[in-house]
N, C-alpha and C positions, 0 to 999 in steps of 0.2 A: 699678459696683456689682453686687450678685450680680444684685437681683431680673430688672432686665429682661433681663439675660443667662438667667436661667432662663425665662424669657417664649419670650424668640427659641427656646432650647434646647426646647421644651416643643411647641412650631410645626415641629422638624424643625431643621439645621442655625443656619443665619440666615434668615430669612424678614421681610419689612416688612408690620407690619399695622398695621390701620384697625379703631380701639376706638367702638363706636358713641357710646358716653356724649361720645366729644369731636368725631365726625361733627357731631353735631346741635348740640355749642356752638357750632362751627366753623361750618355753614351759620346758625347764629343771630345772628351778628356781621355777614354779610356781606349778610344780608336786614334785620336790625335788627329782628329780630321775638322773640317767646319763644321757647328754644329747644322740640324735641319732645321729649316726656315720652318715656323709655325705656320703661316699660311699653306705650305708644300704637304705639310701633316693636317693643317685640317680640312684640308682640299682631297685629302687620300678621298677614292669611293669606297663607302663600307662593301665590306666582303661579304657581311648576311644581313638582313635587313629585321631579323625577328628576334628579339630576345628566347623565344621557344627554338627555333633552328639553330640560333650559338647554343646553347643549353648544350643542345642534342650532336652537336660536330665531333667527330672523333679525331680531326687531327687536330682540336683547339684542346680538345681533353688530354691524347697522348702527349702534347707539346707541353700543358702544364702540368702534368705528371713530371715532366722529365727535368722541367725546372724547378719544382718541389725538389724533389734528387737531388739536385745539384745545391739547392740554396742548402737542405739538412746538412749535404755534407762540408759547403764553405762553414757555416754558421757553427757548427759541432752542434746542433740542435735536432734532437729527434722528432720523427713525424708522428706522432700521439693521435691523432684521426685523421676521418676524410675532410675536404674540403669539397663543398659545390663549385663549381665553375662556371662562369657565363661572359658572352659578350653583348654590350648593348649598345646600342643604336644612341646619336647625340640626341633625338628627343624622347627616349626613351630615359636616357641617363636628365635632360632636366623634368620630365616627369617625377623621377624618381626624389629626386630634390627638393622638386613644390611639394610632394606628400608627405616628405619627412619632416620638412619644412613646417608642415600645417599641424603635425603628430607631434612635435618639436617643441612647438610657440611658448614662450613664456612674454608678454609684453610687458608686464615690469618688469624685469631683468632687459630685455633688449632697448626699450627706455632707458631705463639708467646707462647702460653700456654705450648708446647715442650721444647722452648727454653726458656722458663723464670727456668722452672724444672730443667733443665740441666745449670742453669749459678748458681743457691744456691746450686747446688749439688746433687738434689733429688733423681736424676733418671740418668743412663748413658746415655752418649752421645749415639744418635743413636736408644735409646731404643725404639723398636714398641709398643708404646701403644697403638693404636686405634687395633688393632689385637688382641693385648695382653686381651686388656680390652672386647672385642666381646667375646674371649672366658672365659673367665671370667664369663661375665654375660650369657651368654649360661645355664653353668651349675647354676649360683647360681639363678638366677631370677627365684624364689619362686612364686612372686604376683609381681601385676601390677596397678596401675589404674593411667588410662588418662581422666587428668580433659576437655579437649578438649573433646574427644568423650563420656565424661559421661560414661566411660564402665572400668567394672575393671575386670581380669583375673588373673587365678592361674595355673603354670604349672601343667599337669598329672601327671607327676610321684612324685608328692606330695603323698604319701601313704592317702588313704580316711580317715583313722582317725584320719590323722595333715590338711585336707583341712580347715576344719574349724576354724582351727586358723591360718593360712592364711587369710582367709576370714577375720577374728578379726580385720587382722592388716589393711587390704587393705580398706574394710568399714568404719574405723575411717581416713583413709584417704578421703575417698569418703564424710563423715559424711561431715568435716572439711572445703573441697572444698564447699559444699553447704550452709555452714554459712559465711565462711570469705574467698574463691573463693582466695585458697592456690594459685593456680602459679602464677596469679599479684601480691598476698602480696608477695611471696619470690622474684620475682624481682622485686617489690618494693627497696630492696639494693639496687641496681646494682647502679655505680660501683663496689662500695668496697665488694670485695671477700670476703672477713671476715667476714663485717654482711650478705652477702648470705648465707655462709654458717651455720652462728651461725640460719638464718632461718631455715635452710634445716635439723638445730639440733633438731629444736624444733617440722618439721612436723614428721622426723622420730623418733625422741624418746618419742611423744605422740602417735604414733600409735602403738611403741614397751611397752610402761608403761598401754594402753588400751586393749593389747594384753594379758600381765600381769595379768590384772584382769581380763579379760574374762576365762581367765585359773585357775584363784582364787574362780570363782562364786558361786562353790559349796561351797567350805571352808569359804565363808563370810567375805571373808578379802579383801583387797585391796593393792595396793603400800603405800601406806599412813600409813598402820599398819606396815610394815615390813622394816628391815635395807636396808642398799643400795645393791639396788637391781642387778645393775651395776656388781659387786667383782664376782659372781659365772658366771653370762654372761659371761664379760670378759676372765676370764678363759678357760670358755669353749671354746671361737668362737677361742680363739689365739690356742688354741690344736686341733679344728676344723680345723684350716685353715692351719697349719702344715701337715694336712695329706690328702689337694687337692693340687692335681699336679698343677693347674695355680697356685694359692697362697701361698703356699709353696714357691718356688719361684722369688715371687713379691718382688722387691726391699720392703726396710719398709716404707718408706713412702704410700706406694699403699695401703696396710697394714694398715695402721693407719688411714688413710685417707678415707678409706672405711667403717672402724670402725666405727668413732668418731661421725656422726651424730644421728646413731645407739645408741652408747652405753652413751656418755657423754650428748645427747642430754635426753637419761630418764632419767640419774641420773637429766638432771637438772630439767625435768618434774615431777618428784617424790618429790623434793624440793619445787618447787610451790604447788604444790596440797597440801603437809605437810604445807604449810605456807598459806596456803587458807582453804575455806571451800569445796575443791573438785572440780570434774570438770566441775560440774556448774560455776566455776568461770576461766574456760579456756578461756574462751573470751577475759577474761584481756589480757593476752598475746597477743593477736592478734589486742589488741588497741595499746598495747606498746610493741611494739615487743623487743626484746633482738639485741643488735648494736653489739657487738664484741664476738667472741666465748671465751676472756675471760670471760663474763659474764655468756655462758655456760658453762665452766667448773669450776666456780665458782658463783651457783648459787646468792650467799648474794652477790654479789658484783650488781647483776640483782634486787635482793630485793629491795636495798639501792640506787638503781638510781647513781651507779658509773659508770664510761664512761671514753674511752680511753680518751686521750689528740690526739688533731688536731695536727699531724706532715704535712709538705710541705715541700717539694721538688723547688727550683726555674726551673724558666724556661730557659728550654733548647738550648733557639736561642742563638744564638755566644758564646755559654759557651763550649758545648761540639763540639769535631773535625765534619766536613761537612759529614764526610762518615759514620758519625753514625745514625742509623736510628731509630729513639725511636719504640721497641715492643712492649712495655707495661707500664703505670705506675699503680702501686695499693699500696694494704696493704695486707702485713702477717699476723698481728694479733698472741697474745700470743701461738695458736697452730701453727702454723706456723716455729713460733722462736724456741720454743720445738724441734720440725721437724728436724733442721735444726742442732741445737745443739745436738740432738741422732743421727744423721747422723755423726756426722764427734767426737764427743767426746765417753758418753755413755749414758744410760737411767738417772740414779739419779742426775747425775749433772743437766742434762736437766731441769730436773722436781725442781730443784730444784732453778733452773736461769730463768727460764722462765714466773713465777708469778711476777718477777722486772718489767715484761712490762708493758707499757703506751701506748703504740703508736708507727707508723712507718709509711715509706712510703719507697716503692723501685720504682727503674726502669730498665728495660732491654734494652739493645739496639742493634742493630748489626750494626758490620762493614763490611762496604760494601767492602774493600779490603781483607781483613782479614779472614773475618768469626766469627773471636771471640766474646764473647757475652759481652762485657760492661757489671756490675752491680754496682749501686749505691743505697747503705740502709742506710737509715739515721733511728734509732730507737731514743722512748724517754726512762726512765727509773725510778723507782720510786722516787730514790734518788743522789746524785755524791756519793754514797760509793757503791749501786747497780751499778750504773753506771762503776766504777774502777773494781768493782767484774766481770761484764762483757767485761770487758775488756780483763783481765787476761786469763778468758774462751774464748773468742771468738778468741783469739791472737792463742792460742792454738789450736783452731778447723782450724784459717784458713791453718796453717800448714800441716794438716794433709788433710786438702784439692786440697793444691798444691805439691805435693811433692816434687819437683824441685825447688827449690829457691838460690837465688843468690843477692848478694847486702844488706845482713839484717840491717835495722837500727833500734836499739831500744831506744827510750827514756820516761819516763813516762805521758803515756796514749796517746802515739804515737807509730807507729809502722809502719816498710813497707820493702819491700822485690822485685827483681824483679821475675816472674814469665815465663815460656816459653808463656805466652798471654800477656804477658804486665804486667806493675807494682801495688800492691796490696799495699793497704791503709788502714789503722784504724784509728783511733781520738778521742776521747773521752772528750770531756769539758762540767763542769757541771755534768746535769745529762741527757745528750745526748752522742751518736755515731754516728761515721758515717763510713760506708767503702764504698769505690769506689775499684773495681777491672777491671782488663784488661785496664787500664789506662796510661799514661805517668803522671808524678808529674808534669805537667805543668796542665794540665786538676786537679787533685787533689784539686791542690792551684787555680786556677779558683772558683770551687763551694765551698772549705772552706772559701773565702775571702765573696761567694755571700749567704751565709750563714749567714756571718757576725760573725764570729770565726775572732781571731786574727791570725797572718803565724804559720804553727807549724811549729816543728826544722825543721832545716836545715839539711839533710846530708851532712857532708863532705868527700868528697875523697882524700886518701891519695897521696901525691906529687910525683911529678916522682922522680927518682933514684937522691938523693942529690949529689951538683954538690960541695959544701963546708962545712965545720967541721962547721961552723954557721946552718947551713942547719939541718945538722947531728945531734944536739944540741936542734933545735927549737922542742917543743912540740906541737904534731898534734893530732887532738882528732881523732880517726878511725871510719870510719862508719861501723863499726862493734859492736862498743860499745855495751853493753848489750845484744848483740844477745845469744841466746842460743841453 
């Protein structure tokens, strides 16, 4: 998905960080205490004021020496070099940000990534994320490590007796780069967002479930001994994150999406290690890495070697109008679809419609007269009775998506309406969908024909003002039909 690729993007190349909101749900589960109020942490005084005097500390150095130690030996992962250390200061840490930021920039790519947000709904039009998210990560960026400079960092005003578990999580990062050289493997994905992401699950929910046990050490336990681990986390970071001013805030998807690597990524790291002999057998993972983040939020599905289905999209030369200019094609993938359906319906349906998925593929596009953002999502489904279920839901979300509508034609497993951007589409055969929005039904019937669907109905418009009693007589089907 875009957002936390704009995260990473935003931190410089790929970079792995430690969001404090879920440090302290993270150390709150493994103590079994409340977690620490975010304002109480970012209220701590920092301890040195100069990125050159943390450099230079010898008990911030001897401390992370001794948690390197400790993560090699949880992790079975050998210490292969040194590592730089440092602590920085909060503006020092968004300095750091703005200039990676500026060393970083691609604005076509953050363009499309805007507008693709803004054509499913996610985000409002208009909305500043690259600000939004600067500040953001200001306060939250806990820990840091760039696999580029071999250097990992913790902010100051980390209270001294939560750095080191800081350190837990950013080390098992550092650990992880040195055996299987984390930012090739995760864009290894690229394209599809989905399995990037479902990577990005796996690096931050093994360094939040190693974090875990680094905080278990004394009690002898591990994630492997105890229930899911995730449910008190959870909790916490969502009552955490209610009571910082930027997140607070935050449209939900920003919200969820900042979560998910975090938290759905340990449950699914907790599930492997339960279904292995531990994390000597983390390797595995990183031979066969996880393809779709249904697979991480459904670890068995990763167990059992299940896999989306290959959805495509045809090609867009002489199908779609001249002035449209293709932004993007990808995949949403099951958290995505979720996303999308608690955007516009509510949580439990979501959750509830969202495991039918198999597959999809969108694309955004802009029009060059216009401005309006074309979207066409072709989803697959597990079944034609999920698929019909989806249907009913999704009919319903786009609704409440557009508010405005005019023209409704309904007929089963067809749907369309016109919209102030142009005409909105549904379809459903089989156990496939398809919506195209911001369109004309000449463009529709184009890609369902190139699809290879058979014509759906036809809307009919009712006739002008009857001119004879035959007229007046004759039965006209309304393209209003079944609208509701």
């Amino acid at each position: 998905m875009k957002l936390f690729r704009r995260l990473q993007r935003t931190v410089g190349a790929k970079r792995s960080v430690a969001l404090a909101v879920l440090l302290a749900c993270g150390m709150a589960f493994a103590a079994q205490r409340p977690a620490a109020s975010l304002k109480s942490i970012a209220a701590a005084p920092p301890k040195i004021s100069s990125q050159t005097a943390a450099a230079s500390s010898p008990e911030f150095i001897k401390a992370a020496d001794e948690v390197l130690a400790q993560m090699s030996k949880i992790l079975s992962l050998p210490i292969k070099e040194p590592l730089k250390k440092t602590l920085r200061s909060k503006q020092e840490v968004r300095d750091y940000l703005i200039r990676e930021d500026k060393e970083d920039k691609k604005d076509a790519e953050r363009y499309a990534d805007d507008k693709t947000l803004e054509a499913f709904g996610l985000i409002p039009k208009g909305f500043p994320l690259d600000s939004f998210m600067l500040d953001v990560l200001t306060d939250q960026v806990a820990g840091l490590y760039d696999p580029k400079a071999k250097e990992f960092y913790i902010a100051n005003w980390i209270p001294v007796d939560e750095q080191r578990t800081v350190m837990s999580h950013e080390l098992t990062h550092a650990l992880e780069d040195q055996s299987f050289h984390i930012d090739s493997w995760i864009k290894a994905a690229r394209p599809n967002d989905d399995a990037e992401l479902a990577r990005d699950a796996v690096s931050e929910g093994s360094a939040m479930a190693a974090m875990v046990d680094y905080e278990m050490l004394e009690q002898k336990v591990s994630v492997r001994d105890v229930p899911d681990v995730t449910l008190l986390i959870r909790a916490g970071a969502l009552s955490e994150m209610d009571k910082d001013p930027n997140l607070a805030k935050a449209p939900l998807y920003i919200r969820d999406e900042l979560l998910f690597p975090y938290l759905a990524g340990t449950g699914f790291t907790q599930e492997f290690l339960k279904a292995h002999t531990g994390w000597q057998d983390l390797h595995l993972i990183f031979q066969n890495p996880p393809v779709s983040t249904q697979q991480i939020i459904h670890p068995d599905m990763y167990l059992h070697g299940i896999k989306p289905e290959v959805v495509a999209l045809p090609d867009w030369k002489a199908l779609v109008p001249g002035d449209w200019k293709l932004l993007e094609e990808n995949t949403m993938g099951e958290f995505g679809v979720e996303e999308i359906l608690k955007q516009f319906l509510d949580e439990n349906r979501a959750e509830l419609l969202a495991p039918a998925w198999r597959g999809d593929r969108y694309a955004v596009f802009e029009d060059a007269k216009t401005k309006s953002t074309p979207l066409i999502f072709r989803l697959a489904l597990d079944n034609p009775d999920d698929a019909a279920h989806f249907f009913g839901q999704y009919s319903e979300a786009l609704e409440h998506k557009y508010k405005t509508r005019t023209e409704l034609f309904r007929r089963p497993n067809f749907f369309q309406f016109e919209s102030e951007s142009g005409g909105v589409f549904l379809r459903c055969v089989a156990a496939q969908c398809l919506t195209v929005e911001s369109a004309t039904r000449e463009t529709f019937d184009k890609i369902n024909r190139t699809i290879g669907w058979e014509p759906a109905p036809a809307a009919v418009s009712a006739p002008a003002a009857p001119e004879t009693i035959t007229q007046q007589s004759a039965p006209v089907e309304s393209g209003d039909a079944g609208a509701q």
